[in-house]
N, C-alpha and C positions, 0 to 999 in steps of 0.2 A: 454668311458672315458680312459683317458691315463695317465701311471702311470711309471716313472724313477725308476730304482730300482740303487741305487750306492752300488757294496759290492764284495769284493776281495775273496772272497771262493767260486771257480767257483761251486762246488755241491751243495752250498746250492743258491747260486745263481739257478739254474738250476733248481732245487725241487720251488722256490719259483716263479721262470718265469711260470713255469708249472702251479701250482697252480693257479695263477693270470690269465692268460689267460682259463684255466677252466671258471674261473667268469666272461667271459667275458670283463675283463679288456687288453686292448693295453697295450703293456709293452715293453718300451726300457732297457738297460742296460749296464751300464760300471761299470770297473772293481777297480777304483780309484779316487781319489782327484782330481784331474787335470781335468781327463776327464770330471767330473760332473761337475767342475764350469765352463767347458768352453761347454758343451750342453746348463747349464741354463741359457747360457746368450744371448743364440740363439731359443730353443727350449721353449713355453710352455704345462705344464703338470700338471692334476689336483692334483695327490698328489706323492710327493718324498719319497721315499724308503731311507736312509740315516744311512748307517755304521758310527758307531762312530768312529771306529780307521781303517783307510783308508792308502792306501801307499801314497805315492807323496804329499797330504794334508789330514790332518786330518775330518773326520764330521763334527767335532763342528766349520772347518777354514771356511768349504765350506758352513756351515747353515749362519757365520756371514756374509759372503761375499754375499751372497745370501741377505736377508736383509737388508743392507747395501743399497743394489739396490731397495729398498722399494719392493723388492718381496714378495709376501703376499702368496705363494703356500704353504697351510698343506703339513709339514713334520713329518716322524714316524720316530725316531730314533729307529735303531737296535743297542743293547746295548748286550755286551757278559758279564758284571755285573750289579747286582741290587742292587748294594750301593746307598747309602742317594747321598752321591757325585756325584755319575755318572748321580741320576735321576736329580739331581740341575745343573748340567752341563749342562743336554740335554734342562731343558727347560730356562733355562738362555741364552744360545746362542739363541732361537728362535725357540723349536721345539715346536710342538703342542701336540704330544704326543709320546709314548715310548713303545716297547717291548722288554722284556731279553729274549736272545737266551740261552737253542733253545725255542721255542715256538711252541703250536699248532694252526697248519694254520688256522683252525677256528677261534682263537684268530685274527690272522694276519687281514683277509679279514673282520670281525669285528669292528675291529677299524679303519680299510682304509674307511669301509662305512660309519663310524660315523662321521669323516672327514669330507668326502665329503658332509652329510647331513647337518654339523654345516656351511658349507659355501652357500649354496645352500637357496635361499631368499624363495624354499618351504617347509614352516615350519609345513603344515597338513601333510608331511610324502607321498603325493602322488598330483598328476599333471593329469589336464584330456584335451584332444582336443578329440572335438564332444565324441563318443563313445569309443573312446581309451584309456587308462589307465594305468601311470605309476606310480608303487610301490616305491617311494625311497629307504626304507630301503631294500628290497631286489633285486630293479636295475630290476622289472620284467614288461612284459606287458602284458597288459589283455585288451582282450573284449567277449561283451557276458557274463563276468564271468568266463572265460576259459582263461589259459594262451597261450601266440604268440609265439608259435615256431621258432627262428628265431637263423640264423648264430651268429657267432661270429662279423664278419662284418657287419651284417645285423643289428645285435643290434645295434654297438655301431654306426651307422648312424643314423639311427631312435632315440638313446638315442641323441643324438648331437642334432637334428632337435626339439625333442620334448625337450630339455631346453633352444632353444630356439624360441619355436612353436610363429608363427606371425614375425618373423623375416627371415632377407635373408642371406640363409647360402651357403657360396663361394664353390665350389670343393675342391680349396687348403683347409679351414679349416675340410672340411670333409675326404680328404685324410690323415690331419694330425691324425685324430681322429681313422683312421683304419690300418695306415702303420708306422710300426718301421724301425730301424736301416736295420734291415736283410731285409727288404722287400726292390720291386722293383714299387714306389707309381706308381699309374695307374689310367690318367683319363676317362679311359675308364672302367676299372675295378670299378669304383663310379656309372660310367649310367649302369652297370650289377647288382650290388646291389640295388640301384634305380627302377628297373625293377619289381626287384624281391619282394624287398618293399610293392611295388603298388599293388603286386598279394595278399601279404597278410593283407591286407587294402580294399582289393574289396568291401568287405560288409561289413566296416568301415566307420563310417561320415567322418574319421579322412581322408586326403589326401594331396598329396605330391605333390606340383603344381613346375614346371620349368620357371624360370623364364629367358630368353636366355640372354647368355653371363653373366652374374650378380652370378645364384647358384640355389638353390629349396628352397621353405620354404613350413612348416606344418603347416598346420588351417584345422577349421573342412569345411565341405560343405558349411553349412550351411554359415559360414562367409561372412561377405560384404567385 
């Protein structure tokens, strides 16, 4: 999954890229107002990072503008007060939820997943093709009963494909799903993940079939 962080304190910016990519979360980032309303209107991302008080445009200008565009993407506001005021602001313009800085990251990645869970049409909290099994609430996969050790890359393709297992999924969205800003997107660097995918799916019903020129989609075997 891939997550925009907009927010002008480049260290805590840095502490909170780190963190997020820890969790296996893709993570773009800019530093202002401007820059975010003109990624979001190009760029999609499952959930936005969103500084309330921004240089160039404020938070709350770039939540409404955002909106405005009938964009439906959960946003957290990062709020530096925890006034009545500030918290009616944030969700007045459109925000889905809020944390005051500073905050414990455990907090942070908590409510990013809750997010993501409240939008997500699975509502048992986990997802299965054939013998594979994905945890929502903590973004994990399993088979056997044993968790799948897998890249950061590695996940979040497999996490792409498995919501939206039985469907065909292009390279481009799959690149969007593993390459930010700083990378150099590669679609060959997609059929090396892919590769590697399939090795740890061997003894998995669950399989990654290529469908040429179109993308890969995930079903189990057993599928017709």
């Amino acid at each position: 999954m891939k997550l925009l962080l907009v927010e002008d304190n480049a260290e805590l910016s840095r502490w909170i890229v780190n963190l997020l990519r820890a969790e296996n979360f893709a993570v773009d980032c800019v530093p202002d107002g401007e820059a975010a309303d003109s990624v979001l209107t190009t760029q999609r991302y499952d959930v936005v990072l969103l500084d309330m008080r921004l240089p160039r445009m404020s938070g709350k200008d770039v939540l409404a503008r955002l909106r405005r565009r009938r964009d439906n993407v959960p946003v957290l506001m990062l709020t530096a007060h925890g006034s009545i005021d500030d918290k009616v602001d944030c969700f007045s313009a459109g925000a889905d939820d809020y944390v005051v800085k500073p905050f414990d990251g455990r907090e942070l990645v908590a409510r990013i997943k809750a997010l993501i869970r409240r939008q997500s049409s699975d509502k048992s909290g986990w997802l299965m093709c054939g013998d594979l099994q994905y945890i929502s609430d903590t973004r994990e996969f399993r088979h056997n009963d044993a968790p799948l050790n897998l890249r950061r890359r590695e996940h979040a393709i497999l996490e792409t494909l498995m919501l939206r297992q039985g469907k065909t999924v292009s390279k481009t969205t799959l690149m969007d799903s593993v390459f930010g800003f700083d990378d150099e997107p590669s679609v060959d660097a997609i059929d090396i993940y892919i590769h590697r995918l399939r090795k740890h799916l061997a003894s998995s019903s669950a399989q990654i079939m290529t469908l040429r020129g179109l993308g890969y989609i995930l079903r189990a075997r057993d599928a017709s």
